[in-house]
N, C-alpha and C positions, 0 to 999 in steps of 0.2 A: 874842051871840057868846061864844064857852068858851074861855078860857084853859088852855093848861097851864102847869102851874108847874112853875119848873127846879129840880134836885134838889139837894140840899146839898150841901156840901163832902162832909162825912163819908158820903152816900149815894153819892157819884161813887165815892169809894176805894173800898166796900164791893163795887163791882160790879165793877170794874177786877179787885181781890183772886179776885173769884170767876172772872171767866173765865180768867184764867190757872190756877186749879189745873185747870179742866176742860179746857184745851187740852195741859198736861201730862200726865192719867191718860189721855186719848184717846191722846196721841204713844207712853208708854209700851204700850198693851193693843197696838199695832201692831206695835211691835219685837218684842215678845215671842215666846220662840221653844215657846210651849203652846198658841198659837191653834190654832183649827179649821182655818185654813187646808192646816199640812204634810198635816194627815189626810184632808181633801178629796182633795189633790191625788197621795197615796199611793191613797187609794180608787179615783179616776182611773183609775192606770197600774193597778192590778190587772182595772180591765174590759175594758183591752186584750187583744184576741182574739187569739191569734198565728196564722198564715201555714198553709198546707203545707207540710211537710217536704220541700225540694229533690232530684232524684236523686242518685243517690251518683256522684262520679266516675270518671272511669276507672282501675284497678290503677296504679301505678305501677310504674317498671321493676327488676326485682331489684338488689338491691345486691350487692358484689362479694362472693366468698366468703372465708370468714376463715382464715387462715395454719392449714396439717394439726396436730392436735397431736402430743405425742409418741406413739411407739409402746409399748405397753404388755407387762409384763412377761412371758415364753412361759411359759404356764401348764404344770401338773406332768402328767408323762407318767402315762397309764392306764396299767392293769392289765392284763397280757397275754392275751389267749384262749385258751382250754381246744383240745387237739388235736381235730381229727377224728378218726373213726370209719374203721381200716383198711376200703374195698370188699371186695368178693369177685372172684377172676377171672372174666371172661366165659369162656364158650365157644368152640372156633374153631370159624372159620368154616368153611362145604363147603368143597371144590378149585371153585377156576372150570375152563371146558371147557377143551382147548386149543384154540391158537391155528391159526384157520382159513388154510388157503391152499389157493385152488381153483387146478387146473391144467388151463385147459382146450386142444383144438386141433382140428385137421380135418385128415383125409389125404385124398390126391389121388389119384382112379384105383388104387382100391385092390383088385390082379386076385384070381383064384381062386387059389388053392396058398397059399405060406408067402412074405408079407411082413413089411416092419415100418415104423412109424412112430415120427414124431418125438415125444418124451413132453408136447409142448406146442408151440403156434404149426400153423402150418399149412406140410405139405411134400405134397409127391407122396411114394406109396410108394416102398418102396427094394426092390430086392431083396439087397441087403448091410446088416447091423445097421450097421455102421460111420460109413456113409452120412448115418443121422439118428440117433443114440443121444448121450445129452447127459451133464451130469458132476452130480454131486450136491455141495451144498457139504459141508464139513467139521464134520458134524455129525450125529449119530443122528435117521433120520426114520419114520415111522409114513403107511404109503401105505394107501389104505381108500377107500371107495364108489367104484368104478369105475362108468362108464354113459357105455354108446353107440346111436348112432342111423347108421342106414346110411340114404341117400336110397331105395336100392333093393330092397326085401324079398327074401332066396332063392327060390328056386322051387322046388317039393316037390322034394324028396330030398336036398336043400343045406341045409347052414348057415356059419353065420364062427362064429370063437371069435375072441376079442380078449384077449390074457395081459399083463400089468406086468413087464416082463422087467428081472433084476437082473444086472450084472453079464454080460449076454448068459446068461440061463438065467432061465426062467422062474420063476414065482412063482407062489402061492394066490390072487393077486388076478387072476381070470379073471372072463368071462361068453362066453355063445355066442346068439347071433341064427338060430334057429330060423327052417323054411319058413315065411314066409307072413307073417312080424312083422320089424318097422322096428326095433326096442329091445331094449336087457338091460340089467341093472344085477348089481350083485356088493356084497353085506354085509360081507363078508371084510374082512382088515387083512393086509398084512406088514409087517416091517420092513425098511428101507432103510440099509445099516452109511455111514457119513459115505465123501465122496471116492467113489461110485461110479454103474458106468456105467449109463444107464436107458434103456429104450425100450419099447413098446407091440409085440410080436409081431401076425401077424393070419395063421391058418390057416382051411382050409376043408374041407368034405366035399363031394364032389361039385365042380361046376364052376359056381357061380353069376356073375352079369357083375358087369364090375367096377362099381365104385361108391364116391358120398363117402362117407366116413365121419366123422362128428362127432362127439367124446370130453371127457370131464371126470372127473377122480377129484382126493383132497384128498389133501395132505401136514399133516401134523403133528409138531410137536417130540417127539420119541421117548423 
């Protein structure tokens, strides 16, 4: 059997002496703020991966608007423009026509020999101008294109003549209805003095029957 033998006084302290300084450099290298540790744990966070970026959220809502500022100084008036260039006169223009006024009418049973009619509207023959003769206004007028139509044509050796009578006397504004034809017309003009009296004579050659007669000639301002 093996003994061990216990250790001296002076070999107890020496050991005591030594674990203590190794228990103190151990405690110190821990606190200390150079260990590897922070830099591990900085290494760490730098291998953390980040996320996806979130959507953006919604606009928010306008904010109020800011007080008007002052109004600002009226700037200096321009330079005035240069005149136009005087035109030149136009031209006149034509005369326009004058003013159209058709007068038309019909007389009634209109015999052979010398009657007369009303100068518009529709009468039976007269055998007095007085009868049917109408009044002109008061104003100079311009009488032209006469034209008539009888229902019933002369019969050979007959005709009508139809005259614009002024004043109870005839006028250049005639036409005459030949054997055998319905129509005449007249190109002519006279004029009409204002204030007077008008009517449509109607003579014949021969004795042809009586018949309507249908008329129209124009007035014009004179």
């Amino acid at each position: 059997m093996r003994w061990i033998s216990t250790p001296s006084p002076a070999m107890a302290v020496a050991m005591i002496a030594l674990f203590v300084a190794l228990g103190g450099s151990g405690y110190a290298a821990s606190q200390s703020g150079g260990g590897g540790g922070d830099r591990a744990s900085a290494a760490a966070k730098k291998k953390v991966k980040r996320g996806p970026r979130g959507r953006r959220g919604p606009q928010g809502v306008p904010g109020l608007a800011g007080p008007q500022g002052l109004q600002g100084n009226t700037g200096a008036q321009g330079t005035p423009g240069t005149n136009g260039t005087n035109g030149t006169n136009g031209t006149n223009g034509t005369n326009g026509s004058p003013a159209f006024g058709a007068l038309v009418g019909r007389g009634v049973n209109v015999p052979a020999g010398t009657s007369f009619l009303a100068p518009s509207g529709q009468l039976e023959a007269a055998a007095t101008e007085n009868g049917v003769d109408s009044f002109t206004p008061n104003a100079t007028m311009k009488a032209s294109d006469l034209a008539i139509a009888v229902f019933e044509a002369p019969g050979p050796g007959t005709s009508r003549t139809f005259t614009l009578r002024v004043g109870h006397a005839d006028t250049a504004l005639s036409c005459t209805v030949p054997q055998g034809v319905t129509t005449c017309t007249s190109t002519g003009s006279v004029t009409i003095p204002e204030a007077s009296l008008i009517s449509i004579g109607s003579t014949t050659t021969g004795a042809p029957n009586p018949t309507f007669v249908r008329f129209g000639w124009r007035a014009t301002s004179g």
